[in-house]
C-alpha positions as CSV (number, residue, x, y, z in Angstrom):
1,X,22.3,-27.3,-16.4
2,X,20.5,-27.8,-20.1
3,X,17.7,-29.7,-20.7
4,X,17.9,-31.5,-24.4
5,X,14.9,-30.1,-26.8
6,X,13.3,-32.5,-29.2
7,X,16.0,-31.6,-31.7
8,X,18.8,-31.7,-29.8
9,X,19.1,-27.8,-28.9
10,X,19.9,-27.2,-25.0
11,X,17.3,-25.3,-23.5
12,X,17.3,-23.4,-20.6
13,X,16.2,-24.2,-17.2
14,X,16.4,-23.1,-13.7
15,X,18.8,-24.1,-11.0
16,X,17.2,-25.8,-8.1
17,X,19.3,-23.2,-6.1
18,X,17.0,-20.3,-7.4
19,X,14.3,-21.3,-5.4
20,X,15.8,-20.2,-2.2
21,X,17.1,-17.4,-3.4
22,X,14.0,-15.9,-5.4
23,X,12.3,-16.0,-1.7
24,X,14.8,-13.7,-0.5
25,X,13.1,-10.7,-1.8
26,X,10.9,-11.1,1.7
27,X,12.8,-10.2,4.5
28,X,9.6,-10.8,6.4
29,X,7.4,-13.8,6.7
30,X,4.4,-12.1,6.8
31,X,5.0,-10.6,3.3
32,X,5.1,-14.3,1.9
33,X,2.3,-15.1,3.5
34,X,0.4,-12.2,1.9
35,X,1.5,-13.1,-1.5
36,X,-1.0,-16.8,-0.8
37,X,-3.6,-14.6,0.0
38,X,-3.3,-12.2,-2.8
39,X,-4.0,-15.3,-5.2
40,X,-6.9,-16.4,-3.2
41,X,-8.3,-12.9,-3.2
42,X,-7.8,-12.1,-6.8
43,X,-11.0,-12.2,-9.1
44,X,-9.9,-15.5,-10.9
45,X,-10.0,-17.6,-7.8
46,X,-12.4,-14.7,-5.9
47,X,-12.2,-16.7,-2.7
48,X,-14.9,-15.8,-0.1
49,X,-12.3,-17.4,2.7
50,X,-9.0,-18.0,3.8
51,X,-7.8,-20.8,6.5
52,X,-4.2,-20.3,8.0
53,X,-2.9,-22.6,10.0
54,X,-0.4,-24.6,12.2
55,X,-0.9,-28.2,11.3
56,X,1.4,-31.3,12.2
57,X,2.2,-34.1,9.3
58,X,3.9,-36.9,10.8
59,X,5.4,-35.4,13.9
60,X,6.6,-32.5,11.8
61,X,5.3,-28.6,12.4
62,X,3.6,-27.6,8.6
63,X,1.8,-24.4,7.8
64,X,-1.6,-24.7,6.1
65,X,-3.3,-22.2,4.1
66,X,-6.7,-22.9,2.0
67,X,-9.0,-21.0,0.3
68,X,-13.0,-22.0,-1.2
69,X,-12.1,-20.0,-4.5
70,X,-12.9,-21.5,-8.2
71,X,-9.6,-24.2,-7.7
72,X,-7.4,-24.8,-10.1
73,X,-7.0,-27.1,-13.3
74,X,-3.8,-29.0,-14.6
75,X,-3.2,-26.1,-16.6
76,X,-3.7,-23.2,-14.0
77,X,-1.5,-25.5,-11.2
78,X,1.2,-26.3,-14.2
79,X,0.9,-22.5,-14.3
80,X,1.1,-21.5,-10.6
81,X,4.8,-24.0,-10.1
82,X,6.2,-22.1,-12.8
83,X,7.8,-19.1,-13.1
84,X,6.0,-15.9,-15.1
85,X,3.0,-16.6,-16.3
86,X,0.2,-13.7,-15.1
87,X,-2.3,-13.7,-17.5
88,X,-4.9,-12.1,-14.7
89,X,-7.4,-9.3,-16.1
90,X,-10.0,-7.2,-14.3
91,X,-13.0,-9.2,-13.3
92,X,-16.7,-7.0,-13.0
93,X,-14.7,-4.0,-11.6
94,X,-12.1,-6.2,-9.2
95,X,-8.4,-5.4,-9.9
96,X,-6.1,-8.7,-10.1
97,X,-3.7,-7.9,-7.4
98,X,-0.9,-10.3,-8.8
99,X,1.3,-8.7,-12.0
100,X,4.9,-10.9,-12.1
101,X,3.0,-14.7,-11.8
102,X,6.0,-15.1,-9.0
103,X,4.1,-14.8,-5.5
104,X,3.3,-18.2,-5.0
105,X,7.3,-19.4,-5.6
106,X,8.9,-16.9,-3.7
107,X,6.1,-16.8,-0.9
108,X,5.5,-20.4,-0.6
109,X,9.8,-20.9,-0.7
110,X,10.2,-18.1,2.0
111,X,8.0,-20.3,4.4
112,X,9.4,-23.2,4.1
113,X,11.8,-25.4,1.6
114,X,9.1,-27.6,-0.1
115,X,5.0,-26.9,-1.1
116,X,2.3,-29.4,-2.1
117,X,-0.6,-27.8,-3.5
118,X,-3.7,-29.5,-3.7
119,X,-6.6,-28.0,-5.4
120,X,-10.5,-29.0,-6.4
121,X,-12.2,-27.4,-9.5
122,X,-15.6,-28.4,-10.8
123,X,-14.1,-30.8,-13.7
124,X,-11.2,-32.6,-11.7
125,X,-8.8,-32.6,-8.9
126,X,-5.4,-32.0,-9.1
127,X,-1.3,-32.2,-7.0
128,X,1.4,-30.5,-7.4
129,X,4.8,-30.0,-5.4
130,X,6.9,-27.4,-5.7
131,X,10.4,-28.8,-3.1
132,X,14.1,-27.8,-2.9
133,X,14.4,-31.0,-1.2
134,X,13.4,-33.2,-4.3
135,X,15.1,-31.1,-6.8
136,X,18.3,-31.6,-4.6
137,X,18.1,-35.3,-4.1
138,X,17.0,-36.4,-8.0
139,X,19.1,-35.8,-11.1
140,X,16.3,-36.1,-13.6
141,X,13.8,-33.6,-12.9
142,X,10.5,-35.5,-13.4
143,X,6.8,-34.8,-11.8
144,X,4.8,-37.8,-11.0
145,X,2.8,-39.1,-8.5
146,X,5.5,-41.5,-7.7
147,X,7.7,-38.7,-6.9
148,X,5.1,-37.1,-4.9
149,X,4.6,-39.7,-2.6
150,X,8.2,-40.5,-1.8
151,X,9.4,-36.8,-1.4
152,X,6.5,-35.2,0.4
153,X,5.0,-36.1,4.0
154,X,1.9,-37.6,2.1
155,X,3.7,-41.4,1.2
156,X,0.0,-42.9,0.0
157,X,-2.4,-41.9,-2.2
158,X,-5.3,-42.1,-0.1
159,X,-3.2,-39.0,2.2
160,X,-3.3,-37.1,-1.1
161,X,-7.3,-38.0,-1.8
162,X,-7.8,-37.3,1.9
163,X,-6.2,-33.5,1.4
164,X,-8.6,-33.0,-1.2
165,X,-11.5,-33.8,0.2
166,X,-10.4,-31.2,3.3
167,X,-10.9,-28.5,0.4
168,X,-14.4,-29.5,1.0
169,X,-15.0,-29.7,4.6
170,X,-16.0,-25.8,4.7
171,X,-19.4,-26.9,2.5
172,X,-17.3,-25.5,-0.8
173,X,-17.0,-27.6,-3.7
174,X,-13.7,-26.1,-4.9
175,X,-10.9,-24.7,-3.3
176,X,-7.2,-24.8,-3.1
177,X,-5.2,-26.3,-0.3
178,X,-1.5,-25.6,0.5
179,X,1.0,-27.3,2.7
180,X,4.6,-25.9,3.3
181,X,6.9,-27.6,5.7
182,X,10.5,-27.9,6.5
183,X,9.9,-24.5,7.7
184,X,12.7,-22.3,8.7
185,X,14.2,-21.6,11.5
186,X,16.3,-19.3,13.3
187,X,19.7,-18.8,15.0
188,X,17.9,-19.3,18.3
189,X,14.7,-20.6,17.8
190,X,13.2,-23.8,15.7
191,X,11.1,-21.5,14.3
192,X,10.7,-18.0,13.2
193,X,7.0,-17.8,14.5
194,X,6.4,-18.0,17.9
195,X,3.3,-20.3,18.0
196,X,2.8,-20.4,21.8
197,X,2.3,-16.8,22.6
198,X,-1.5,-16.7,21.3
199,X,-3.2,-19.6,20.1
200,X,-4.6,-17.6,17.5
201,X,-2.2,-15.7,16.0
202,X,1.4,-16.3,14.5
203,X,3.6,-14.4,16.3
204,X,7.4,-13.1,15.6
205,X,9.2,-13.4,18.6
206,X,10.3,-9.7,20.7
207,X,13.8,-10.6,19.9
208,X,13.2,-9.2,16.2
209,X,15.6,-11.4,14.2
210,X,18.6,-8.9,12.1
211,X,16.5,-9.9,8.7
212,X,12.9,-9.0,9.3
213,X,14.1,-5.2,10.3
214,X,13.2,-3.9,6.4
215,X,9.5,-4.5,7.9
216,X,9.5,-2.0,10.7
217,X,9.1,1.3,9.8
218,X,11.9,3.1,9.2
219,X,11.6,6.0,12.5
220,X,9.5,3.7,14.5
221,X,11.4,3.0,17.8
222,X,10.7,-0.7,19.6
223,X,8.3,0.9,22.0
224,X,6.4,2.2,19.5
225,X,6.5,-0.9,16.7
226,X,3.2,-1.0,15.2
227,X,1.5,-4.1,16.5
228,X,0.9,-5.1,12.2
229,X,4.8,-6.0,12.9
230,X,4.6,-8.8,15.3
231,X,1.5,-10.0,14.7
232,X,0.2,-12.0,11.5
233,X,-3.8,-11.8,12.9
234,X,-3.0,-7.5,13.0
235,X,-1.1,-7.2,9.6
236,X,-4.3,-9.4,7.8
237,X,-6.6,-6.9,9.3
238,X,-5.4,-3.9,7.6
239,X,-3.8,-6.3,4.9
240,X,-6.6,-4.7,2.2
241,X,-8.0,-1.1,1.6
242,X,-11.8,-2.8,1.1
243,X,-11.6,-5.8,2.9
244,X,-13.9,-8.6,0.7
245,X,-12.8,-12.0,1.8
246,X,-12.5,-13.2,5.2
247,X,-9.3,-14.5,7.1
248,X,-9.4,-17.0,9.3
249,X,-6.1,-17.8,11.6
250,X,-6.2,-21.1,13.4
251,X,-9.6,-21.4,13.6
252,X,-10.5,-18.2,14.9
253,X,-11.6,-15.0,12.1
254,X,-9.5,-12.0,11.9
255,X,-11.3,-8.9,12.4
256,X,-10.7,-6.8,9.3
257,X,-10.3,-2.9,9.9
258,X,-11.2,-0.2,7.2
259,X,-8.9,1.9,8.7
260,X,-10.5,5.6,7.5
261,X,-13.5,4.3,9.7
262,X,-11.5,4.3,12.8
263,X,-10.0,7.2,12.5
264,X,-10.6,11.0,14.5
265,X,-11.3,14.3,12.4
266,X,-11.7,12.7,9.6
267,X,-10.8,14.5,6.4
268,X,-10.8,13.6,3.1
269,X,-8.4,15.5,0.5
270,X,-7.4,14.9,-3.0
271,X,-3.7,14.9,-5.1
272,X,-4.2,15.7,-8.7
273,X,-1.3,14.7,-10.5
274,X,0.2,16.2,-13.7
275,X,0.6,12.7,-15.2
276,X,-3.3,11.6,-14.2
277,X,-6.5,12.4,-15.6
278,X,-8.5,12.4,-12.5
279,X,-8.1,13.0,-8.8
280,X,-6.7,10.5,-6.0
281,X,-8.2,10.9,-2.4
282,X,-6.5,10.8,0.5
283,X,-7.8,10.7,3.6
284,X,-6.5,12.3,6.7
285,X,-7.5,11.7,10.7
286,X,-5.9,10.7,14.0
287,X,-5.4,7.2,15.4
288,X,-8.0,7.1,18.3
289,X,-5.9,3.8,19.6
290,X,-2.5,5.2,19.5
291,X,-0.8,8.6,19.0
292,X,2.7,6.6,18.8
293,X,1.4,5.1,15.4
294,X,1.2,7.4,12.3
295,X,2.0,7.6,8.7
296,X,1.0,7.4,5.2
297,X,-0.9,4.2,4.7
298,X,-0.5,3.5,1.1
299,X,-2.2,0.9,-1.3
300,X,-1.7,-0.3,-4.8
301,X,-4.6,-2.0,-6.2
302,X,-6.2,-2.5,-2.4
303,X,-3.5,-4.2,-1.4
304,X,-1.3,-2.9,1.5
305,X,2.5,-1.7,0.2
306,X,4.0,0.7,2.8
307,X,2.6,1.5,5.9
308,X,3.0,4.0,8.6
309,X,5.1,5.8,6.2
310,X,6.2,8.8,7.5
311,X,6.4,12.3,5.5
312,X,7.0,16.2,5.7
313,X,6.7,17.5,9.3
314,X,6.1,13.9,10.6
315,X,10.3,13.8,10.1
316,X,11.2,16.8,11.8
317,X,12.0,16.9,15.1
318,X,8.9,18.0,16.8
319,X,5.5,17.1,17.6
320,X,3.6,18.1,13.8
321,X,1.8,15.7,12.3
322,X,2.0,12.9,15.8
323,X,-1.3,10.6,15.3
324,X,-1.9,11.4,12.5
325,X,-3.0,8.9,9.8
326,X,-3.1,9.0,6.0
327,X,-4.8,6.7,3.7
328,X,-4.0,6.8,-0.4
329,X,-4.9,4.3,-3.1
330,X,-1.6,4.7,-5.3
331,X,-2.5,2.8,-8.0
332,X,-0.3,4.8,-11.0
333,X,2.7,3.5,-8.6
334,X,5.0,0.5,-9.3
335,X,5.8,-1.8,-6.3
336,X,8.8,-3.6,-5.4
337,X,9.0,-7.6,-6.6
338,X,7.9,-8.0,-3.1
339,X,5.2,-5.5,-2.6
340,X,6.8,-4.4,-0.1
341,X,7.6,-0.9,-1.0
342,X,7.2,1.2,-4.3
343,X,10.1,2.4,-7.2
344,X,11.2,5.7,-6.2
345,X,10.4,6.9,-9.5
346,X,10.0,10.4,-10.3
347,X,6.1,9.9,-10.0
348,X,7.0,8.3,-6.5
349,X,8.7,11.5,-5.0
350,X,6.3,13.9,-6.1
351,X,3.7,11.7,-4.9
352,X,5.5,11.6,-1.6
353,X,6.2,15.7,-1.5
354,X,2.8,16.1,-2.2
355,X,1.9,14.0,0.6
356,X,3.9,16.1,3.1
357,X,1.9,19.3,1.9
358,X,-1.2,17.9,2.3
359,X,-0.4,16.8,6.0
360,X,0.7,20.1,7.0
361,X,-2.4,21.1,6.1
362,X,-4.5,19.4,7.9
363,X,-2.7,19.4,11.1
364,X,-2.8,23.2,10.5
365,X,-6.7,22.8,9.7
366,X,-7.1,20.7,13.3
367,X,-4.7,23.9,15.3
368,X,-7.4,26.4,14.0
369,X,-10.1,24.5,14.6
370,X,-8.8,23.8,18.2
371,X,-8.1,27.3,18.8
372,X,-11.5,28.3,17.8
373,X,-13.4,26.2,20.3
374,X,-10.5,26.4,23.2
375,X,-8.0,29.7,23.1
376,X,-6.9,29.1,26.4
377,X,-6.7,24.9,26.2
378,X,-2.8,24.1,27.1
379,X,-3.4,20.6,25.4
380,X,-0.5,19.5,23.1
381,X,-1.9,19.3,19.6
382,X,-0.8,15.6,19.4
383,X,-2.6,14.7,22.8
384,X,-5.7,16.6,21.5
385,X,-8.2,14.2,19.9
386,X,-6.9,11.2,22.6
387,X,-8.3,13.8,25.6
388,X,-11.5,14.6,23.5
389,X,-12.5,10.9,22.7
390,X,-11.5,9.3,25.9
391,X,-14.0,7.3,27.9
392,X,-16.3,7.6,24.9
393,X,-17.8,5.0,21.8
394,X,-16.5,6.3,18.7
395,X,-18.5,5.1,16.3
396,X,-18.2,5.1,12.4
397,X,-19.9,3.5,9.1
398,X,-18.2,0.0,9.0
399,X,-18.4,-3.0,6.3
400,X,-19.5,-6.7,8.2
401,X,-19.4,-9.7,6.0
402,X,-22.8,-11.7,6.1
403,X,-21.9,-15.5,7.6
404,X,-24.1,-16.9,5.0
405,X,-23.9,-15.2,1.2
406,X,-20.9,-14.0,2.4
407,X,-21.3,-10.8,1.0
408,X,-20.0,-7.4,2.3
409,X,-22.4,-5.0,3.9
410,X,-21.7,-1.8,4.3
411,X,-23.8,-0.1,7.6
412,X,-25.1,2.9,7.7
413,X,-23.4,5.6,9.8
414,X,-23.5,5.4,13.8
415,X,-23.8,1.9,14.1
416,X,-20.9,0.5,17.0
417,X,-19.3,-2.2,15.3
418,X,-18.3,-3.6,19.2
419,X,-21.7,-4.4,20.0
420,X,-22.1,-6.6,16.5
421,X,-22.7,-10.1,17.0
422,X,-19.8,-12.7,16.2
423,X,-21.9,-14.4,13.8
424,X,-23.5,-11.4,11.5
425,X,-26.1,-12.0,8.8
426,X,-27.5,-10.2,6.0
427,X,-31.3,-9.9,7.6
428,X,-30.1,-7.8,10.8
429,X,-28.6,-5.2,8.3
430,X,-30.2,-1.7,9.1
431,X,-30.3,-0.9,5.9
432,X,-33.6,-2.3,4.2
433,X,-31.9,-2.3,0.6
434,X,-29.2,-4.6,1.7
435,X,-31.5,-6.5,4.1
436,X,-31.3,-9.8,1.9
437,X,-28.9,-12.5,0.7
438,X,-30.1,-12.4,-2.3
439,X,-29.1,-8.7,-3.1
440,X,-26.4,-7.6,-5.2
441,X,-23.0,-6.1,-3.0
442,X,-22.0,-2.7,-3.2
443,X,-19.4,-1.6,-5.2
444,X,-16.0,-1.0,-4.1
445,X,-16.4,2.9,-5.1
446,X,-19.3,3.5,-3.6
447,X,-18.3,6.1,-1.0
448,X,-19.6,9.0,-2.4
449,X,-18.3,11.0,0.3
450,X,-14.7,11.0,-1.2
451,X,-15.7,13.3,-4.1
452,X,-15.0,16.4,-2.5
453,X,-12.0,17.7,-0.5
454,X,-12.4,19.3,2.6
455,X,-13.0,23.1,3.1
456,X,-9.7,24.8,4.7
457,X,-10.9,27.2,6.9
458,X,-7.2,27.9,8.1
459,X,-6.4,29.0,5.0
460,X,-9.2,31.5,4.6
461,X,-8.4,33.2,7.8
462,X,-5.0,33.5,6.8
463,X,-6.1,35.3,3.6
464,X,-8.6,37.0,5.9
465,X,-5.7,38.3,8.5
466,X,-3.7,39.0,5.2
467,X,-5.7,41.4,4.0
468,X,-6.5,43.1,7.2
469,X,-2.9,43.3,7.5
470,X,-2.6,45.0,4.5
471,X,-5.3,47.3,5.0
472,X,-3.7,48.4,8.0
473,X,-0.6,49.1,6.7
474,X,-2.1,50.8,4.3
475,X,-4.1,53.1,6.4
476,X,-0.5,53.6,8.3
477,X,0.8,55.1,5.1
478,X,-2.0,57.8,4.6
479,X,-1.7,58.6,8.4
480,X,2.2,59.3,8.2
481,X,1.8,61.3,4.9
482,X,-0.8,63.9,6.6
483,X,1.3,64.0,9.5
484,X,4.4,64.8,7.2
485,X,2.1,67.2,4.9
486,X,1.1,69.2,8.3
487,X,4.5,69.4,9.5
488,X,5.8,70.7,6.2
489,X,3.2,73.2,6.6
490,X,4.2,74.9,9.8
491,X,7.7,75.3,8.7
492,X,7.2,77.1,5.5
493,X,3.7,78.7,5.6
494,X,2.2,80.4,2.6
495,X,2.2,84.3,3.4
496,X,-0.4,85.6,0.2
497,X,-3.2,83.6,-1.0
498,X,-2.8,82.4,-4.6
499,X,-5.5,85.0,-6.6
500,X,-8.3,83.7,-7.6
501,X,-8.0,84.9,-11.4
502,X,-4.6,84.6,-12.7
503,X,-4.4,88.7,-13.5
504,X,-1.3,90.3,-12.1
505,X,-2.0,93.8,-10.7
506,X,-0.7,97.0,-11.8
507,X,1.4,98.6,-9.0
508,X,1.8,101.6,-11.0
509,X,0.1,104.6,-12.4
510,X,-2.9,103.8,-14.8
511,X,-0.5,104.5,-17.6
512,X,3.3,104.2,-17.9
513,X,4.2,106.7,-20.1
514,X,2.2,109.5,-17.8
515,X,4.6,108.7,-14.9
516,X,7.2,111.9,-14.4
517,X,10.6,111.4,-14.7
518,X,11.8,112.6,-11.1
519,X,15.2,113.6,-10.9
520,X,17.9,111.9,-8.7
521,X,17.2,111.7,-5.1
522,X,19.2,113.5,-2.6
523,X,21.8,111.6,-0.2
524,X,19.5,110.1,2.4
525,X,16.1,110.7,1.0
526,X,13.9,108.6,0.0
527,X,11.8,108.4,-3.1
528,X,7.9,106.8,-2.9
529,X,8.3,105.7,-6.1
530,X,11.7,104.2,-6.4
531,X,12.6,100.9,-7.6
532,X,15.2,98.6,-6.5
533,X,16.9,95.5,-7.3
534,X,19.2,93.3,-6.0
535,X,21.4,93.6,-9.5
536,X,22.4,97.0,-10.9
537,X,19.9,99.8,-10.8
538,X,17.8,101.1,-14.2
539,X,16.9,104.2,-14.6
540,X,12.6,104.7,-15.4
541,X,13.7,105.3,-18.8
542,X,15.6,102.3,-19.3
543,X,12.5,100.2,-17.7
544,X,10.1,101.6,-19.9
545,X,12.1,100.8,-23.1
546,X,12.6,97.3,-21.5
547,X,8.7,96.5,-21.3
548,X,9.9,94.5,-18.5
549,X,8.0,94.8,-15.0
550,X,9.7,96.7,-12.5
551,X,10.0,95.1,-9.1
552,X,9.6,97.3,-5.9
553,X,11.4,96.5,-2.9
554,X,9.1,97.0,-0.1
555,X,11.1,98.2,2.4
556,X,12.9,101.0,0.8
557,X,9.5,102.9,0.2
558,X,7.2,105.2,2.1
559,X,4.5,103.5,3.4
560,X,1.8,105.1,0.6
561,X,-1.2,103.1,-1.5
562,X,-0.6,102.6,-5.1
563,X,-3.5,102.9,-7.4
564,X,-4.4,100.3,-9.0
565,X,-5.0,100.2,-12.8
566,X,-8.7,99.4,-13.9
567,X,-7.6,98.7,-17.3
């Protein structure tokens, strides 16, 4: 369909069909319900709270979720039931987490078929509808209050001023309210939460339904489904990398886990990038609540994309790298429309290879380290740190939001976040800086501990065992070549020392030419002063004219001393 432009030129719109199928792009609920919290946690709303619940509007299940952030104008709602418009920047250090301006359509569609928003700024209050059923039933596409009443469960204005004023109930003077209903079902179920299993929690039923699968990670099995799955009240706790707004799920406040503080044998590592200026950390340990839950835990802009994500040895078929845990903040990564995964980009795989090195080694790191203190332990490595922390407190640094200023607080190291009041405030804080309300919160990047990468000591023993090796071989090498030098020895030995002084001695008279010519021998006799050869014989004469040296042949002479020529 075209709309008609002031001057008669057809412009563009949307089909009312596209609704539905933008919210496709989440085969999970709980992703669309993240993408309402990611606009109450960005810095333009920076909501300190976030209410979810199951609500019922004239005998007809509705799901409510409201926030006490800066609320909205005409212009920012006219914005938000658009499609496109993002305009978010960074606010005193805090990353926007929205980029596409689509999250509140798709999420808000994937839920349920129609949306009211209602929302309370400091200059006015405001309504807006965003409804499949209203753009199916009119032919003119119009927004008005008339409208608004007739299509949505609110049929009078004082159930619209009423809505509002709920924004303030919390004792905050702004906020944003919004109502989904027609929500959708399944094959074999009304709904596709199961609202009866815990009163506190939306649940997805055990019978995972064929379309939420994309959710589960990929080699998890169903006995070992991380909990994040199933669970709504889970998936908000580790929803964020630095939790700093709280969630609260029918009336009861989820927890929020910084998940590198519950971890074992912690280390911290870091990936330096070709395409980056500076270093990413990554942090490595084992899950102290389950060995049957492990992966890469990665984050773009504090905001939870993939998780349990399983690399290197973690996909062979062994036991390397069970438990353990990875944490990495990848914001130079694109994510899927649905931040639900990341663009297998070239930057994505190398990201993802170099993930699967650094695992290796640390589980490497952890088998030394084991060794070292326990040669003869028969412990599997993957059963290790469960064995060494059972029936014990682990206890960690961990952030607790005050219940007043609603600030974060970040306590110092050995505190046991089990034995923390319910209701925590800023005065009980150990910490005598942070002891107020009045004082500033620390910033995101404050963990100072993340600047240096762990010491491998693994890799120094194998250089350590290298060279030893080689030094060994080494020494082999000399040892065979005097045994082969001795051998050679005994089977040709030398019978006359070399002289000292390279003269040759004289074996005749003092002079040559006063040696007498003696005439032939006689048949059988022999002559002390012959000479032989093993050529043809020379006579004296024909040696002396030579001025070659004559060589004697031992054996065929008497046994008599030559003089020796002092000259």
């Amino acid at each position: 369909m075209a709309a008609q432009g002031d001057r008669g030129v057809p412009l563009s719109t949307l089909s009312p069909k596209y609704l539905h199928a933008n919210s496709t792009s989440h085969t999970w609920p709980f992703s669309a319900i993240a993408e309402l919290i990611d606009n109450a946690y960005d810095p333009d709303v920076n909501a300190k709270q976030f209410w979810i619940d199951k609500i019922v509007v004239k005998d007809e299940d509705c799901l409510s979720f409201m926030d006490n952030g800066y609320g909205l104008d005409k212009d920012k709602i006219h914005q938000m039931l658009s499609f496109g418009y993002s305009d978010k920047t960074p606010i005193n250090g805090v990353t926007p987490i929205g980029m596409y301006g689509n999250g509140f359509k798709s999420g808000s569609m994937r839920l349920g078929k129609d949306a009211i928003v209602f929302s309370k700024s400091k200059s006015v209050s405001c309504v807006g509808m965003l409804s499949q059923t209203y753009l199916e039933e009119i032919e003119e596409h119009k927004a008005s209050l008339q409208d608004i009443l007739r299509y949505s469960p609110f049929n009078k204005e004082d159930d619209i001023l009423a809505e509002i004023e709920a924004i303030s109930s919390h004792g905050s003077e702004t906020g944003t309210r919004i109502i989904t209903w027609n929500l959708r079902s399944t094959s074999s179920r009304p709904s596709e939460f199961d609202f009866e299993r815990d009163r506190y929690d939306f649940r997805i039923p055990s019978e995972l339904d064929e379309t939420m699968k994309d959710a589960v990670p990929s080699q998890a099995t169903k006995s070992n489904t991380p909990e994040s799955v199933s669970s709504l009240r889970a998936y908000c706790s580790i929803l964020y990398l630095k939790p700093r707004m709280q969630i609260i799920i029918r009336g009861k406040m989820v927890k929020s886990q910084l998940i590198a503080k519950t971890l074992a044998s912690v280390r911290k590592d870091h990936y330096k990038p070709t395409f980056l200026t500076k270093r990413i950390p990554i942090t490595f340990g084992y899950n102290t609540k389950s060995k049957d839950q492990y992966g890469i835990m990665m984050y773009h802009k504090n905001r939870l994309i993939k998780a349990y994500e399983r690399v290197g040895c973690q996909l062979k078929a062994n036991k390397e790298g069970v438990g353990v845990i990875g944490i990495i903040e990848c914001f130079f990564l694109e994510p899927t429309h649905n931040k639900q995964s990341l663009d297998e980009t070239d930057k994505y795989r190398k990201t993802m290879n170099n993930l699967g090195t650094k695992l290796k080694e640390y589980w490497n790191e952890i088998a030394n380290k084991k060794k070292q203190e326990n040669p003869n332990s028969t412990i599997p490595m993957e059963d290790t740190t469960l064995v060494h922390f059972a029936g014990t407190i682990i206890v960690y640094s961990n952030w607790v939001q005050c219940d007043e200023c609603l600030r974060w607080r970040k306590l110092p190291d050995g505190i046991d976040d089990l034995k923390l009041p319910d209701k925590w405030y800023c005065h009980l804080n150990p910490d005598p800086r942070f002891r107020s309300c009045q004082a500033v919160e620390e910033p995101e990047d404050s963990d100072d501990d993340l600047q240096l990468s762990y010491c491998k000591t693994y890799k120094l023993k194998e250089k350590e065992e290298q060279k030893a090796e080689e030094a060994r071989k080494h020494q082999e090498a000399l040892d065979l070549a005097n045994v082969t030098k001795q051998k050679q020895a005994q089977i040709h030995p030398q019978a006359v020392a070399p002289p000292s002084t390279p003269t040759t001695p004289k074996t005749c008279s003092p002079s040559s030419s006063d040696l007498p010519i003696n005439p032939p021998p006689e048949q059988g006799e022999k002559n002390p002063a012959c000479f032989s050869t093993n050529g043809p014989q020379k006579t004296e004469t024909e040696w002396l004219r030579s001025g070659q040296i004559r060589p004697i042949n031992i054996s065929e002479c008497e046994p008599t001393e030559l003089p020796i020529s002092s000259q």
